[in-house]
C-alpha positions in Angstrom: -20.3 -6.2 -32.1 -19.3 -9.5 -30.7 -21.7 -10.4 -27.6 -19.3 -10.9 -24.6 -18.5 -14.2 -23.1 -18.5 -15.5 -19.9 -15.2 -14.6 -19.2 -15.4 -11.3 -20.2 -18.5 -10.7 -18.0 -16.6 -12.3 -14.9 -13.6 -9.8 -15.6 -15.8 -7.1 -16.0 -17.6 -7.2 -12.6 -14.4 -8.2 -11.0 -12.9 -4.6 -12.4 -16.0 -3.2 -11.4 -16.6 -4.9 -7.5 -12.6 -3.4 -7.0 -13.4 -0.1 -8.2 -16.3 -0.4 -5.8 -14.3 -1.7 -3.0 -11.7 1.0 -3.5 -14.3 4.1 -3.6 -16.0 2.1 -0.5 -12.7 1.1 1.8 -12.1 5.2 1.1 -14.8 6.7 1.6 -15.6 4.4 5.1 -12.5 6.4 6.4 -14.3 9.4 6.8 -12.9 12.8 6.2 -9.2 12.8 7.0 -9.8 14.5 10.6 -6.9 13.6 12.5 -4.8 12.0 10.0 -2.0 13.7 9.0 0.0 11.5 6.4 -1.0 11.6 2.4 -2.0 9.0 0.4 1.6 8.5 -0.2 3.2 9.0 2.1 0.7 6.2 4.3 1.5 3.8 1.4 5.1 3.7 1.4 5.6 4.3 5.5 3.5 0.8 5.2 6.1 -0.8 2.9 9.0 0.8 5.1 7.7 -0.4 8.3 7.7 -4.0 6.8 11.2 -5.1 6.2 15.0 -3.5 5.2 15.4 0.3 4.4 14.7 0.4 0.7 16.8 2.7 -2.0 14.9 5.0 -4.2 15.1 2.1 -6.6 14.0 -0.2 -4.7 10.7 2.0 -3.7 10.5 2.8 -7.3 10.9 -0.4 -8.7 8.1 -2.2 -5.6 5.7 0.8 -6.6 5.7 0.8 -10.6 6.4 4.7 -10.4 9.6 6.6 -11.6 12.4 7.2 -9.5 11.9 11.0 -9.6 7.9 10.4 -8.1 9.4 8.6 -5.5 12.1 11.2 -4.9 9.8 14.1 -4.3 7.8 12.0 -1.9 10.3 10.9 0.1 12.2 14.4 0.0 8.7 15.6 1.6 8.5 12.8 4.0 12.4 13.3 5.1 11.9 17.2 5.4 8.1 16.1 7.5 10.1 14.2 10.1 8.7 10.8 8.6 11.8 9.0 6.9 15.4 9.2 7.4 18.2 8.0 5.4 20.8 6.4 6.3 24.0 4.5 4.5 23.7 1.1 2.8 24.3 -1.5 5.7 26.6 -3.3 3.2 28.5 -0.4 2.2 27.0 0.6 -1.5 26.5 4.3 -2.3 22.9 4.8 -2.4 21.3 5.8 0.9 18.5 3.8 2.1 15.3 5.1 3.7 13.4 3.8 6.6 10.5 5.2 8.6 11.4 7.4 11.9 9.9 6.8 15.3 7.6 9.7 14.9 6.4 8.3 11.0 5.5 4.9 12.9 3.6 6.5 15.6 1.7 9.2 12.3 1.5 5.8 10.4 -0.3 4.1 13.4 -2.9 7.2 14.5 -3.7 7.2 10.5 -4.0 3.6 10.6 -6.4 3.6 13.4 -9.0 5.4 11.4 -8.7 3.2 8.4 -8.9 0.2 10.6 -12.1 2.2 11.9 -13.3 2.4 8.7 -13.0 -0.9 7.7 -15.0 -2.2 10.9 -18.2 0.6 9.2 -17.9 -1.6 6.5 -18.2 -4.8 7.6 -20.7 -4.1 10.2 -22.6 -3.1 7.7 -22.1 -6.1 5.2 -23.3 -7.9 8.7 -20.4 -10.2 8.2 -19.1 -12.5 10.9 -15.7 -12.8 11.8 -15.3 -16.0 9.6 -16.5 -14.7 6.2 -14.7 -11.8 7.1 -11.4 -13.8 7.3 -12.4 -15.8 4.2 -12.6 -12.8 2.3 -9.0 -11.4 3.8 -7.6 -14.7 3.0 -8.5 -14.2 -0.4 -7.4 -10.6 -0.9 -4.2 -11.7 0.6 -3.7 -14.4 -2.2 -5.0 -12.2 -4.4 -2.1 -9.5 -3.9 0.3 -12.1 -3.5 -0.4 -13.4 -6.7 0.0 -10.2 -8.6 3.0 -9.4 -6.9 4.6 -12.4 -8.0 3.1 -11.8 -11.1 5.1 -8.4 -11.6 7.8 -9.5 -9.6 7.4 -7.2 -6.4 7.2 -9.7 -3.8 9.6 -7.1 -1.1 12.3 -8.0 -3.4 14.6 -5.4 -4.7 15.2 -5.2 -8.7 17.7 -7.2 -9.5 20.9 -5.3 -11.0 22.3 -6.8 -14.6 
């Protein structure tokens, strides 16, 4: 067995330090008292609430997941109150989705106890506000970068 090299350790704790950060960022959120959204449904309410009304696609494409994943979700979220559809704006024949008033305001109660969570967290890294924006600067280059890298910078697929 090859011994690994320095660029295999590096990747290794980086996989490991984001599987850490992802069980810690979760688990600082406490038990999901008073939120009422799933995982999924938060996730794409946060994309809707971002930009145009997306097409199943389009939220299938941004996500990496089949159309028909996406379908069921959004079929939950539209019979939950959450989403609506409505026509294409410039007249095509799939219907677009974008967050109700009420999925905003469940998106924003939810996102009040992450936020909550997130302040645990750094309080108790005893971080100040500047390494603390240091390290969002970086996570935000970080996830731009990848989603240029698979081309999902809140672009919809292009059609052939």
């Amino acid at each position: 067995m090859q011994e690994p090299n320095e660029q295999d350790r590096r990747l290794g704790d980086l996989e490991r330090e984001l599987t850490l950060l992802s069980r810690h960022f979760i688990a600082a959120r406490g038990p999901r008292i008073g939120q009422s959204l799933d995982r999924s449904a938060y996730v794409l309410l946060t994309r809707l609430e971002t930009g145009e009304p997306l097409t199943l696609k389009e939220l299938a494409h941004t996500f990496q997941a089949d159309v028909s994943t996406i379908h069921r979700q959004m079929s939950a979220m539209l019979k939950n109150g959450l989403v609506e559809r409505i026509p294409d704006p410039a007249g095509g024949p799939a219907r677009r989705f974008r967050p109700t008033p009420y999925g905003l305001e469940r998106l924003e109660v939810d996102r009040a106890i992450s936020r909550a969570g997130a302040a645990r967290l750094i309080e108790a890294a005893g971080w100040s506000g500047e390494r603390t924006q240091q390290f969002l600067t970086l996570l935000v280059e970080f996830n731009h970068s990848i989603e240029h890298l698979e081309e999902l910078a809140q672009q919809p697929p292009r059609t052939p």
